[in-house]
C-alpha positions as CSV (number, residue, x, y, z in Angstrom):
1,X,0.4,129.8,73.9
2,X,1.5,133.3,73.8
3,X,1.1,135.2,77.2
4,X,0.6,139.2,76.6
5,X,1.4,141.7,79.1
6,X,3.2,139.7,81.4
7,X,3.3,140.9,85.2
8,X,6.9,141.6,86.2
9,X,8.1,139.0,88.3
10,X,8.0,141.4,91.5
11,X,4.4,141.1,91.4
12,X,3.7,137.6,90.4
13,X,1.4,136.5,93.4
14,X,2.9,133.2,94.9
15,X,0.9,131.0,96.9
16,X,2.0,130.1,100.1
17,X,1.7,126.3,99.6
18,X,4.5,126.8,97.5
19,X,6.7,128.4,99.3
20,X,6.4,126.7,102.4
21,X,7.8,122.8,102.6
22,X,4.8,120.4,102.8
23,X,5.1,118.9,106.4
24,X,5.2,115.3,107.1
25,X,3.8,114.2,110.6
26,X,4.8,110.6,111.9
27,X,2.1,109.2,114.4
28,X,2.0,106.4,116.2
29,X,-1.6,105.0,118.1
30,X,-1.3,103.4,121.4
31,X,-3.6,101.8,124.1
32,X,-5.3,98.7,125.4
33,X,-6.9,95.9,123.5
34,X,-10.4,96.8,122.1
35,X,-9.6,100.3,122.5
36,X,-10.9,101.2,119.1
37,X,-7.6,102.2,117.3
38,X,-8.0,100.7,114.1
39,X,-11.7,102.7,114.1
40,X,-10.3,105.5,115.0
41,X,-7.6,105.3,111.9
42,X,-10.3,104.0,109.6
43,X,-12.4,107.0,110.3
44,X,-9.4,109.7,109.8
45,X,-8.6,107.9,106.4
46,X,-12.6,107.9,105.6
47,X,-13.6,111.2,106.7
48,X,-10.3,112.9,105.0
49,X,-11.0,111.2,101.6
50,X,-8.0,109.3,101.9
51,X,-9.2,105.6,101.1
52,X,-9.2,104.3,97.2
53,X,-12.8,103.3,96.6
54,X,-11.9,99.6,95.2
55,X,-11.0,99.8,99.4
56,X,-13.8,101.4,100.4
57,X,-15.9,98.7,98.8
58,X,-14.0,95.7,100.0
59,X,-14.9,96.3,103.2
60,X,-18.9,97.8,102.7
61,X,-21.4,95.4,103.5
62,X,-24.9,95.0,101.6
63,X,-26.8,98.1,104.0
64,X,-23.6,100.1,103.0
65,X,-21.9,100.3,106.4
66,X,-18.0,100.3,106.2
67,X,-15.9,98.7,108.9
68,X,-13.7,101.0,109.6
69,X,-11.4,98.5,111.7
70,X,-10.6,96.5,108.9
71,X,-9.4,99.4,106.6
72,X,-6.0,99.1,109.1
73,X,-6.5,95.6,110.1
74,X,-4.0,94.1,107.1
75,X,-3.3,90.4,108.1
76,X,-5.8,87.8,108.0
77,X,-4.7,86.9,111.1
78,X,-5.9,90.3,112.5
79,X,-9.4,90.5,110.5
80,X,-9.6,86.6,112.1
81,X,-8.7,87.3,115.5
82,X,-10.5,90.8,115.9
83,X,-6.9,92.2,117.2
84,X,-4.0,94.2,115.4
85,X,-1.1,92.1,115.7
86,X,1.6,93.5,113.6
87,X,2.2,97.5,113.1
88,X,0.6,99.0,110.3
89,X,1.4,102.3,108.5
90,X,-1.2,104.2,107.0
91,X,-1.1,107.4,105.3
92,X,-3.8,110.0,104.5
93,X,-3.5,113.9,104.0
94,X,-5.2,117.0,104.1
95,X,-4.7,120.1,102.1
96,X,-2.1,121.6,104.3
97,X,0.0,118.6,105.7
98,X,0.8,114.5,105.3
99,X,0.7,112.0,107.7
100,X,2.3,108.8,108.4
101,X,0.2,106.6,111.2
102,X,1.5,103.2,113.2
103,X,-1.7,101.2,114.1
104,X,0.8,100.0,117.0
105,X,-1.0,96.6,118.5
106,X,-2.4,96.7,122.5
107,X,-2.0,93.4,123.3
108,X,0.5,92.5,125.6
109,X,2.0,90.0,123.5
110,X,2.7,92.1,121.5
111,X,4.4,95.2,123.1
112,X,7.6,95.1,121.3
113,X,6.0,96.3,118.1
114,X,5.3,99.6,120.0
115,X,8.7,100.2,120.1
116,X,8.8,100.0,116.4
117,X,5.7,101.9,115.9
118,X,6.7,104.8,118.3
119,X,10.7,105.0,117.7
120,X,9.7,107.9,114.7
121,X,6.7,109.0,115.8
122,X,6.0,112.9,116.9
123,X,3.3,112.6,118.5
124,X,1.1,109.6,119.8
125,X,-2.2,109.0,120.5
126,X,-3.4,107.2,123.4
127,X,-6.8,105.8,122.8
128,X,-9.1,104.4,126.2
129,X,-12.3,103.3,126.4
130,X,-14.7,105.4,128.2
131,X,-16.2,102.5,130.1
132,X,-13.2,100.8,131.5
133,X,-10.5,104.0,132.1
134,X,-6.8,103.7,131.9
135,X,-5.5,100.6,132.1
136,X,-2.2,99.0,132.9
137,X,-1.6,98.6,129.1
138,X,-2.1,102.3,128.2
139,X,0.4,103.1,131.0
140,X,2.8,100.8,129.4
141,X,2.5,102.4,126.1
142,X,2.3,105.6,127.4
143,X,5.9,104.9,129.3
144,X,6.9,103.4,125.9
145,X,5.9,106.3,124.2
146,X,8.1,108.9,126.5
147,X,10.9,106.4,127.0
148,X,11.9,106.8,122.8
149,X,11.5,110.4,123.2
150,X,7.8,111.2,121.7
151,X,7.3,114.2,123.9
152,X,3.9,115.0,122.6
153,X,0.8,112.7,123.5
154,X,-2.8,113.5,122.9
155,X,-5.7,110.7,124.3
156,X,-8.7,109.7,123.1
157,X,-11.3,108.7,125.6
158,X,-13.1,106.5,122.9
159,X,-16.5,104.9,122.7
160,X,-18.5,107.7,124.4
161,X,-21.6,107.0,122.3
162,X,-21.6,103.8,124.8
163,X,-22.1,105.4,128.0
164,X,-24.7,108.2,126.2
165,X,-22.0,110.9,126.4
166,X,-21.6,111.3,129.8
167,X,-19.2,114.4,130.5
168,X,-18.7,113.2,134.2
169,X,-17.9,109.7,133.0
170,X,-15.0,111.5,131.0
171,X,-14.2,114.0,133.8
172,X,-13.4,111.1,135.8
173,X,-11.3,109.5,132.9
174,X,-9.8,112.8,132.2
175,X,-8.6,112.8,135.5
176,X,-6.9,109.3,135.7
177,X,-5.1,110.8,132.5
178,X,-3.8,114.1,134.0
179,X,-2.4,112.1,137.0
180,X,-0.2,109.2,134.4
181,X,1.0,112.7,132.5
182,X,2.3,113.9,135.6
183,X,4.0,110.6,136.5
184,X,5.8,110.8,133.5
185,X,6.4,114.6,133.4
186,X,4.7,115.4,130.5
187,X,0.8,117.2,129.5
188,X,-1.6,114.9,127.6
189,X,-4.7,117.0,125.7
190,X,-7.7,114.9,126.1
191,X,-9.9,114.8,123.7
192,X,-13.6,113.0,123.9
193,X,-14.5,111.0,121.0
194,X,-16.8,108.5,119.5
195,X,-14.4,107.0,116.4
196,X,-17.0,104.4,115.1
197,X,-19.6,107.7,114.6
198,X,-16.7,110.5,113.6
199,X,-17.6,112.7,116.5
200,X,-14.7,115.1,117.5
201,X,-12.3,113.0,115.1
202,X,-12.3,115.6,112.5
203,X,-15.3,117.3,112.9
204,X,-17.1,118.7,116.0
205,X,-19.3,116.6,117.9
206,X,-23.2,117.6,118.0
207,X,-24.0,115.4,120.8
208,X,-21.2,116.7,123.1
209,X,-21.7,120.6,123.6
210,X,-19.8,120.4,126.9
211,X,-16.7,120.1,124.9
212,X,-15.2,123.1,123.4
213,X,-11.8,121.5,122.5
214,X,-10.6,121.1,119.5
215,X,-11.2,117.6,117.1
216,X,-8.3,115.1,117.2
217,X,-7.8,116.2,113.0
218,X,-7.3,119.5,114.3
219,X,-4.7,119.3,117.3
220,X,-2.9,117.2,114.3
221,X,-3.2,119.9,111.8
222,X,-1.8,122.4,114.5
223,X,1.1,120.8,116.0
224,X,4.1,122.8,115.4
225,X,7.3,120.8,113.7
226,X,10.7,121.9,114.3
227,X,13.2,120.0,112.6
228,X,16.9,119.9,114.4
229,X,19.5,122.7,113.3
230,X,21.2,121.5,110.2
231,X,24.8,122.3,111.8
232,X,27.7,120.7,110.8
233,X,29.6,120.4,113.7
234,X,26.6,117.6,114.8
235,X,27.7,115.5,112.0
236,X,26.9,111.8,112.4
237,X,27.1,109.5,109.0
238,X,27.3,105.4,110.4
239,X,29.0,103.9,107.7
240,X,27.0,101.0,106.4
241,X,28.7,100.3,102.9
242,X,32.5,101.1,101.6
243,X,32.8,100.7,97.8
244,X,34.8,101.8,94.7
245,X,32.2,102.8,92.2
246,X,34.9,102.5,89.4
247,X,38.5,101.8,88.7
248,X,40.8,104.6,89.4
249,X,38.3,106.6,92.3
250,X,38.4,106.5,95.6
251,X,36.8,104.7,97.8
252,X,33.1,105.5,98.8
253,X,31.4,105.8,102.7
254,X,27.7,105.3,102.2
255,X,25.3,105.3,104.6
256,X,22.1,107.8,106.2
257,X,22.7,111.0,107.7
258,X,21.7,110.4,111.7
259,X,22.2,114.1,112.7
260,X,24.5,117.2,111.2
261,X,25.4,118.3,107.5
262,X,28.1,117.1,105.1
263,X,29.3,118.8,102.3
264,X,32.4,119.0,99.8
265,X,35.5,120.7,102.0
266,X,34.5,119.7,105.2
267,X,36.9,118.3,108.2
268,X,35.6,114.7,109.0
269,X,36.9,112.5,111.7
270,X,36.3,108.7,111.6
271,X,35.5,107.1,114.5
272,X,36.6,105.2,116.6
273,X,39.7,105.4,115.1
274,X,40.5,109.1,115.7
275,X,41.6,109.2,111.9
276,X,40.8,112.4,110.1
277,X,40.1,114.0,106.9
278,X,38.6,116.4,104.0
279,X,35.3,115.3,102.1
280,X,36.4,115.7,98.7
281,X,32.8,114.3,96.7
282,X,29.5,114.2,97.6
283,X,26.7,111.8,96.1
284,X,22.9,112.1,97.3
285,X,21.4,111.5,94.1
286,X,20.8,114.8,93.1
287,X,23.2,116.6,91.0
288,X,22.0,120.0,92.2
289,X,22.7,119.4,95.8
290,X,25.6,120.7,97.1
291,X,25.1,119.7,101.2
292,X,23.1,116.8,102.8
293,X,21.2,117.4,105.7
294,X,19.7,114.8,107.7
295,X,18.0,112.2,107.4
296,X,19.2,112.1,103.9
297,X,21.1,108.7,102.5
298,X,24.7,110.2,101.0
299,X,27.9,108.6,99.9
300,X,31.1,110.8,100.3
301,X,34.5,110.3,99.2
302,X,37.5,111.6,101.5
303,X,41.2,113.0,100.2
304,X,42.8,110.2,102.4
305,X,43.1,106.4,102.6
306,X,42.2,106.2,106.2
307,X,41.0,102.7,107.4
308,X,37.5,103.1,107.5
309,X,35.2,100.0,107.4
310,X,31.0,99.1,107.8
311,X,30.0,100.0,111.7
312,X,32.4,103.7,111.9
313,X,30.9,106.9,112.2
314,X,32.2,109.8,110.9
315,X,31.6,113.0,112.8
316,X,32.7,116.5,112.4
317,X,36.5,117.6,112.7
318,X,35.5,120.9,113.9
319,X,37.4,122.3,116.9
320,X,34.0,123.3,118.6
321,X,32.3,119.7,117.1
322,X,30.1,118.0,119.5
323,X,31.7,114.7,120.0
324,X,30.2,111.2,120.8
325,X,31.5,109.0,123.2
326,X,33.3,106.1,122.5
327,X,32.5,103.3,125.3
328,X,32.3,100.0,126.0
329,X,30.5,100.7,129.4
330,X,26.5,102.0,129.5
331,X,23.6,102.9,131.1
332,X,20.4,102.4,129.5
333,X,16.5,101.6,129.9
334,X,15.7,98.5,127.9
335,X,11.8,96.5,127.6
336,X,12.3,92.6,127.4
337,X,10.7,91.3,124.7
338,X,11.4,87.9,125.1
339,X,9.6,84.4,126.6
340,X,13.2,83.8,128.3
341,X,14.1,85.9,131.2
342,X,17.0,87.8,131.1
343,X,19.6,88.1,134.0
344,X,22.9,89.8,135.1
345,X,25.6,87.7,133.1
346,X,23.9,86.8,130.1
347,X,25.8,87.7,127.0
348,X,23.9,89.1,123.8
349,X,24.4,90.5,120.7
350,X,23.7,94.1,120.5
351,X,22.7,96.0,116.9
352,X,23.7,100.0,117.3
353,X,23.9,101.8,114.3
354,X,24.8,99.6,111.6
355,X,27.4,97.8,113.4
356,X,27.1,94.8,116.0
357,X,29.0,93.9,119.0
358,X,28.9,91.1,122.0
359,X,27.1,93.1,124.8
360,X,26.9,91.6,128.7
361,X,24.3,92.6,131.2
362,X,27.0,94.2,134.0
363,X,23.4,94.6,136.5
364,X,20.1,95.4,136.4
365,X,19.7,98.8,138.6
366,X,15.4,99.0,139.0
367,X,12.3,97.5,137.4
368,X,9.2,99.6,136.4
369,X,6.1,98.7,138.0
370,X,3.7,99.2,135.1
371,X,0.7,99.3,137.6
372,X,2.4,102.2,139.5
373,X,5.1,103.4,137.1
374,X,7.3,103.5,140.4
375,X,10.9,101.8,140.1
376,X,11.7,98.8,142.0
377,X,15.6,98.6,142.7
378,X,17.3,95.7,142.8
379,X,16.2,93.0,140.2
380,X,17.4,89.6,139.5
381,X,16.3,89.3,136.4
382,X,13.8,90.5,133.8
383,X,10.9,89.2,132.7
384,X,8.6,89.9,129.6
385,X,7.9,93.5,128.4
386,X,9.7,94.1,132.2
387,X,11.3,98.0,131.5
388,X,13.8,98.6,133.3
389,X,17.7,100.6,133.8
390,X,20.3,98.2,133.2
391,X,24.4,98.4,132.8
392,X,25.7,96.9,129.8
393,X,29.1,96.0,128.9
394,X,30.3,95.4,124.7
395,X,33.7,93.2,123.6
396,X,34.0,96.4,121.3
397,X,33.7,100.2,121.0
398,X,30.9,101.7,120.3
399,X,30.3,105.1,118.9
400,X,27.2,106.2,121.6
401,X,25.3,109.6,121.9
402,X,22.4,109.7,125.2
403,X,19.1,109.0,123.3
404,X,18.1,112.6,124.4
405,X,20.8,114.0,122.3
406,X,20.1,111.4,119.2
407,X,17.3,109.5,118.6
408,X,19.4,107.1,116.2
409,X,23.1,107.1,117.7
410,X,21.3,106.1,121.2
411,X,18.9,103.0,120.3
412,X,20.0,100.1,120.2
413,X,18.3,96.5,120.4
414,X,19.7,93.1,121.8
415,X,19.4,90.3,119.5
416,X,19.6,86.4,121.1
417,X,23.1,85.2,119.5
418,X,21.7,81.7,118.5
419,X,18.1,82.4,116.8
420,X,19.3,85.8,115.7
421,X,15.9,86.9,117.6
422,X,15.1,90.9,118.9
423,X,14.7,90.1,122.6
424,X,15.2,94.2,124.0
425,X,14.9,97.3,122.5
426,X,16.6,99.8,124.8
427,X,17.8,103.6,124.4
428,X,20.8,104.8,126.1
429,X,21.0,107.5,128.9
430,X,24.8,107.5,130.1
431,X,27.8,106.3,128.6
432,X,31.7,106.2,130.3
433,X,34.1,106.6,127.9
434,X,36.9,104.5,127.3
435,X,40.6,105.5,128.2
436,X,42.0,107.4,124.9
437,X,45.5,105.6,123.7
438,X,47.4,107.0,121.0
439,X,49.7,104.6,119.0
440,X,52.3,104.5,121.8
441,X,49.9,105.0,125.0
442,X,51.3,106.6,128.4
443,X,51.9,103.7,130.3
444,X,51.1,104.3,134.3
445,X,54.8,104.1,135.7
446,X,55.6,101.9,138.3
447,X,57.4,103.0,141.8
448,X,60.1,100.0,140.7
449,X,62.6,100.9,137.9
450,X,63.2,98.4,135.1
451,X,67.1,97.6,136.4
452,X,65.8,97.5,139.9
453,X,63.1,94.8,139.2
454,X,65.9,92.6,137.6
455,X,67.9,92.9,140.6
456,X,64.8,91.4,142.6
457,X,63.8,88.9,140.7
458,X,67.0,87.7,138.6
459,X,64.8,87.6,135.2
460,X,64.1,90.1,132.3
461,X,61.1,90.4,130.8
462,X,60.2,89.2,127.4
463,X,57.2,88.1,124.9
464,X,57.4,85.5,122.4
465,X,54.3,86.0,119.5
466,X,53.8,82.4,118.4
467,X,52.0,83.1,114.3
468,X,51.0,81.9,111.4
469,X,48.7,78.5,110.7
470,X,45.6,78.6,113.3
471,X,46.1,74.9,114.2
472,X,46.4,73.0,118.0
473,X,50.0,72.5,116.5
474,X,51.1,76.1,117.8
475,X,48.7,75.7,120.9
476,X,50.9,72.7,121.9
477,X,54.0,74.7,121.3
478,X,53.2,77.7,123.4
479,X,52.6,74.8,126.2
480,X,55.7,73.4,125.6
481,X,57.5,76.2,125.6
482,X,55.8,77.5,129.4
483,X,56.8,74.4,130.8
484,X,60.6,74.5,129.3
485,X,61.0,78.4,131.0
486,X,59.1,77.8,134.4
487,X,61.5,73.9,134.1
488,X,64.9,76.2,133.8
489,X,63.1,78.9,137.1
490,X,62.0,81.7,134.4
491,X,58.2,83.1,135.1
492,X,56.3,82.3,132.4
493,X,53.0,82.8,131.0
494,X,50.6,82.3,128.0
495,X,48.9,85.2,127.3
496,X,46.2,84.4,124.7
497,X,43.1,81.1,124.4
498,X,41.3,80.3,127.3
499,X,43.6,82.2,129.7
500,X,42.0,85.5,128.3
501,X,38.9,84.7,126.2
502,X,36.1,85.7,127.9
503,X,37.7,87.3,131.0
504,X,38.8,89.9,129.2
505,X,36.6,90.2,125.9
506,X,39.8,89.1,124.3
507,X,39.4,86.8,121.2
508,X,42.8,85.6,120.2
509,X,41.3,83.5,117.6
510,X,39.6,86.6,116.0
511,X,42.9,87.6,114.3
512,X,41.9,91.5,113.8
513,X,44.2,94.3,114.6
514,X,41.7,94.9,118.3
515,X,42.5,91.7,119.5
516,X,46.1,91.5,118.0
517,X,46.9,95.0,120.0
518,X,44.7,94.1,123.2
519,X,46.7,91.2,122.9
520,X,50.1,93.1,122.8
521,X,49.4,95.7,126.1
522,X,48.3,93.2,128.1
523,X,51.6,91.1,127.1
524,X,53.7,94.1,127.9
525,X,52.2,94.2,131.2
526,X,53.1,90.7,132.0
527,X,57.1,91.4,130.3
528,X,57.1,95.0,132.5
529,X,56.5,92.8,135.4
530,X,59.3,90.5,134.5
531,X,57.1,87.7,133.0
532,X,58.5,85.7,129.7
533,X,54.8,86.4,127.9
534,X,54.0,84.2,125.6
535,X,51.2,85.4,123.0
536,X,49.8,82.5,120.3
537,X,47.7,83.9,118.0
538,X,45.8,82.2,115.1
539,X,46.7,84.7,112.4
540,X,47.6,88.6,112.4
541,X,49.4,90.3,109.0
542,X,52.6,92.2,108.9
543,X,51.0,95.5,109.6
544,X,49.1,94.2,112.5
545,X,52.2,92.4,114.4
546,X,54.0,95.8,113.2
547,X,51.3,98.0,115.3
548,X,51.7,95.4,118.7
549,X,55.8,95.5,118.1
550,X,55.4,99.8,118.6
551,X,53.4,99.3,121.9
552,X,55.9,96.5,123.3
553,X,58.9,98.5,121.6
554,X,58.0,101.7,123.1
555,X,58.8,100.3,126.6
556,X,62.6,98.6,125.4
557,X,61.1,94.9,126.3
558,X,62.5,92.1,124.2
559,X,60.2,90.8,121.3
560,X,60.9,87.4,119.4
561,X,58.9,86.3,116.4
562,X,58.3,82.5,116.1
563,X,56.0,81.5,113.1
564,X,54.5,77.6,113.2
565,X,53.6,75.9,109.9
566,X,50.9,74.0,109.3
567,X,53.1,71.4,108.0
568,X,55.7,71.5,111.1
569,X,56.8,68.3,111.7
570,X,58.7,69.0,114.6
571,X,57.7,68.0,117.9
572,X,56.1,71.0,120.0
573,X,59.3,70.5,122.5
574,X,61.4,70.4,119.9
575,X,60.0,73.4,118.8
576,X,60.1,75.4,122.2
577,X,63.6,74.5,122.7
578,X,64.4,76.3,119.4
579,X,62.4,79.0,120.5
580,X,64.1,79.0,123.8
581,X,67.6,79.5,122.3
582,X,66.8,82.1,120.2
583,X,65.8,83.9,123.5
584,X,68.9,83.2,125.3
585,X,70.8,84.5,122.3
């Protein structure tokens, strides 16, 4: 085709659909049983020409009536049962915008798959029937709903057609509505609607002239989406996969973009580690891209061989960066979604980010009365879809944001160790960090010198690290061996197995570097008090017994080295007397 008298490019006219990004808006429905939500989604997708017609058809009887509910009503358990059960996504569009929408059930049962329905929403729809008014479920959801930080929320007083469009009927409902938005600080628009015959879903309602509003479609259409800054110093990347895409690179950090910008140059810190360094390559898939923003999926490569493993975040290594915390200590709101109840002192496993830790519940502050929405202090225990503000304690670090700050950095959920079962979902909303240690900490000094405490007590301090084979073979030595120093008047004590498992979130059998150095300051403690500390561990390489010898070093206490065999065929006293000598020498 050959184009004559071509307009310059100055005065090409450009549509405005092409300049400006198509928006994608994530909702998630909400309410009571028999509510009408799956009606109301099967009318947005019919009336929006957003159904294929081998769909449409499947669900047409002979007269030619559709039934809207079952164009979201997936399972056959659902169509069987009359109720949603699990959360569907739908999608439908219009000519200036795309949706995503959660048919999020409203039974009880199943509340926990609000959570999942609502965690990426922005904005929610509450749905209550005209007849009965809001109920004890919709509060729940609507809690839900403002507890993972949707902080827009639009209801639908549904079924109107069955009360003859009564406009004091939905005064009166209206009401009940503004009084649950200002429990939970928020406005809710109100919308009247009859979903099964379109009115005020997305166009006006004939039969309702007392409503100038606008249609549900809409308040959708006009809801403004902001998306975060894209600023690098609110970097967050949770590492979810390290690899070496071929022989001779570097090694790769991949994972999706929580928060923040990366690009090639950039400072990066890994945490918790502390270790920093340069972004030297940068993969998302498209060669044209020179800086990820979030939520985008990116693999980087950095200039250094820092130790950097599945379950690290890297952040920003700005000098005005906004930092996470890292803690082991938190505050958070949790729903229990489990049969069980839960109580102060049960241990769980806890999934944040992509890594997982041993949590324990530290107390349970307050319980939300989801009649009321007041709190009720003091709880024993929870029981199910029970919300309520709970301290939580993990065996490790975590890398935590407040869920205000980060959607993504400050969920978590608590899985049941043994079936591997979500039992809470829970977002957190204060964290205390733990105390920062470099790789020779500032020990608190004691009033009592080192020479002086000898004087006292007529013994120096020690530790004895008892490697190699993890067999019962080296537990029996360290056992031997306390009994030979306490037999000759030496204090002595072992430091590792049951004496610190679980007391301390110390696993000596877990043979990484964490426990190895946990294991090492708390034996130095014991040797700075004059103690003969005597640490058995199942296995820990050269470089980790190197890192424990710095923090015992760094304090001048004696450190001997005793490796058992597997195949030791010396008796465990035999054994400890050796390793006795060696001390006395």
């Amino acid at each position: 085709m050959t184009i004559t008298n071509p307009l310059p490019v100055s005065d090409v006219p450009v549509s405005p659909a092409a300049t400006v990004p198509r928006q994608l808006l994530r909702i998630a429905t909400a309410g009571s049983v028999d509510d009408g939500k799956s009606t109301l989604i099967g009318r947005l997708l019919h009336d929006t020409d957003s159904l294929p017609l081998d769909h449409l058809d499947a669900v047409t009887d002979e007269e030619g009536v559709a039934d809207l509910a079952a164009l979201s009503d997936g399972l056959r358990a659902e169509r069987e049962q009359g109720i949603t059960i699990d959360v569907a996504y739908r999608f439908f569009s219009t000519p200036s915008r795309s949706y995503v929408l959660a048919d999020t059930p409203g039974h009880e049962r199943y509340t926990r798959n609000m959570f999942t329905g609502a965690s990426n929403a922005n904005v929610a729809i509450l749905l209550v029937d005209a007849r009965a008014g809001v109920l004890r479920q919709t509060r729940r959801h609507a809690r839900i709903a403002t507890l993972v930080g949707v902080d827009r929320l639009v209801a639908t007083v549904n079924k109107m057609d069955l009360i003859d469009f009564d406009e004091s009927r939905f005064r009166d409902v209206e009401r009940e509505l503004a009084e649950l938005g200002a429990r939970l600080g928020t406005e809710i628009l109100v919308i009247p609607i009859a979903a099964k015959l379109g009115d005020n879903v997305v166009e006006p309602s004939t039969t309702m002239p007392w409503y100038t509003g606008p249609t549900l479609l809409d308040h959708l259409e006009s809801i403004d989406l902001v998306a975060p800054a894209p600023v690098a110093t609110e970097l967050r990347l949770p590492v979810q996969w390290v690899s070496r895409p071929t022989d001779g690179e570097r090694r790769r950090y991949t994972g999706r973009l929580s928060a923040g910008t990366v690009r090639i140059g950039d400072s990066i810190v890994a945490l918790p580690s502390g270790s920093r360094s340069v972004v030297t390559a940068l993969d998302t898939l498209d060669d044209a891209r020179d800086v990820a923003v979030a939520p985008l999926s990116v693999s980087v490569e950095l200039a250094d061989d820092i130790d950097v493993a599945r379950g690290d975040v890297l952040v920003s290594g700005e000098p005005d960066a906004h930092l996470p915390t890292l803690a082991r200590e938190f505050d958070a709101t949790v729903c229990w979604l489990a049969e069980a109840p839960l109580g102060v002192g049960d241990r769980l496993a806890l999934k944040h980010t992509t890594t997982t830790v041993r949590a324990t519940v530290q107390r349970i502050h307050s319980r939300l009365d989801p009649e009321t929405l007041d709190e009720h202090p003091g709880s024993e225990n929870l029981s199910l879809n029970d919300i309520a503000r709970v301290t939580l304690r993990t065996s490790a670090v975590i890398v935590a944001d407040d869920y205000a700050d980060n959607r993504d950095s400050g969920a978590f959920i608590l899985l049941d160790e043994h079936t591997n079962d979500t039992v809470a979902a829970g977002i957190i909303e204060g964290s205390r960090a733990v105390l920062d240690r470099s790789d020779t900490p500032s020990w608190v000094p004691s009033s009592i010198t080192p020479e002086e405490r000898v004087r006292r007590t007529g013994q120096h301090g020690a530790t004895i690290w008892l490697t190699g084979h993890p067999s019962s073979h080296k537990a029996a030595v360290a056992v031997a061996l306390e009994d030979a120093l306490t037999a000759s008047g030496r204090t002595a004590y072992i430091v590792g197995g049951d004496n610190v498992r679980g007391v301390l979130d110390i696993d000596a059998a877990a043979g990484t570097r964490a426990a190895t150095v946990q294991l090492a300051r708390l034996a130095r403690l014991f040797a700075d008090a004059g103690v003969v500390a005597i640490v058995p561990i199942s296995s820990a390489d050269g470089e980790d017994l190197a890192a424990a010898r710095v923090e015992i070093a760094a304090a001048g206490i004696p450190v001997t080295d005793h490796r058992v065999d597997a195949d030791d065929t010396a008796a465990p006293a035999e054994v400890a007397a050796a390793v006795l000598r060696g001390l006395e020498q």
